[in-house]
N, C-alpha and C positions, 0 to 999 in steps of 0.2 A: 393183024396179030403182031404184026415189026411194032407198030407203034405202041403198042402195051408194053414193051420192055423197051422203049426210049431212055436216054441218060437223065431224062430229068423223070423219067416215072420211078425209075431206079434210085436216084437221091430222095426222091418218097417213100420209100420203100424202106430205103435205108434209114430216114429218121424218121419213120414209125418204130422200125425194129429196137433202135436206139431208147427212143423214147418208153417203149414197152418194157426196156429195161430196169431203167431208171426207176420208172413206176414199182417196178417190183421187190427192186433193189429198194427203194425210199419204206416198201410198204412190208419188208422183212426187219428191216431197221428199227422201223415204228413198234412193230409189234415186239421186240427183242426188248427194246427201251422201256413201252408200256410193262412188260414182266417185270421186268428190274425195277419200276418203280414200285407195283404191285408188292412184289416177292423179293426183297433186296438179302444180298448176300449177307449173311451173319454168320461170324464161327458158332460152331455147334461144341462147344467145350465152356469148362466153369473162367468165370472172367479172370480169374488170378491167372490161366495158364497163356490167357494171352498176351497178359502185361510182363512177366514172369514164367518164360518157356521154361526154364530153367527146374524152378518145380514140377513139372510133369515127369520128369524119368525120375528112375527111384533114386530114393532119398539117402543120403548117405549119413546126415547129420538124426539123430533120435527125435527132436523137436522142432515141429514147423514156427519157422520164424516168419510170420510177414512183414513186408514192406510199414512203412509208416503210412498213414493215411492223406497225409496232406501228400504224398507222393503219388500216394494213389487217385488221388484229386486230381491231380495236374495229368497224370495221363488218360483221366477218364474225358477232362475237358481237351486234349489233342483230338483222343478220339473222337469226341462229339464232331469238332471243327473239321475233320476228316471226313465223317459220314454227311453232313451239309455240304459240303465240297462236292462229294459225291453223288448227291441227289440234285445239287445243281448241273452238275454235270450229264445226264440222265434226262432231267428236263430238256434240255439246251439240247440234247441228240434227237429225241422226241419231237421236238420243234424244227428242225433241221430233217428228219425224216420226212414230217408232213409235208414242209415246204415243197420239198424235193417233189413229193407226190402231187400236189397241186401246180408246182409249173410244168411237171412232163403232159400232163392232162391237154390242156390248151395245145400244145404244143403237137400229141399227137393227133388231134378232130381233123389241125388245120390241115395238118399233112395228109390227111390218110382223105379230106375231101378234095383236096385237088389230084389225086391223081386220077388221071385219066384213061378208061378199059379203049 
């Protein structure tokens, strides 16, 4: 029984547990990312209030004036440039989650078949 909790059955022990982490940790990640790419954040308001907080509280002037259109151009195309950022982003976590989860993998079999009862 001494030799089942030897200092190197205990360093097995230990990066299984490790490892078992990681896995988990990789495969909460994954699945967070997968939503995000699935379901991505959008504000739930009319598009002026986002370019334009300023109109949302009440109004104090009698007639809404908007913005010019070629203005509202250039912050529709930031935007865009913004959400492709962001979905690259989102990928690249995705990708980084799996990885993560295919190298604890290997890494746990080996450990967890060498130790020795």
């Amino acid at each position: 029984m001494a030799q089942s909790w030897s200092i190197k059955n205990l360093y097995f022990y230990l990066v299984c547990l490790v490892t078992l982490f990681l896995f988990v940790g990789g495969t909460i990640s994954a699945i967070s990312s997968a939503a995000q790419l699935a379901l991505p954040d959008r504000p739930n308001m009319p598009l002026i209030y986002v370019y334009f907080p300023e109109y949302k509280g009440e109004r104090t002037l009698p007639v809404f004036d908007p913005p010019p259109l070629a203005e509202l151009e250039v912050r529709r195309a930031e935007q865009e440039k913004t959400d492709i950022f962001s979905q690259g982003f989102t990928k690249r976590s995705l990708l980084n989650a799996i990885a993560l989860m295919i190298i604890a993998v290997p890494f746990y079999f080996y450990h967890w078949r060498q130790i020795k009862p």
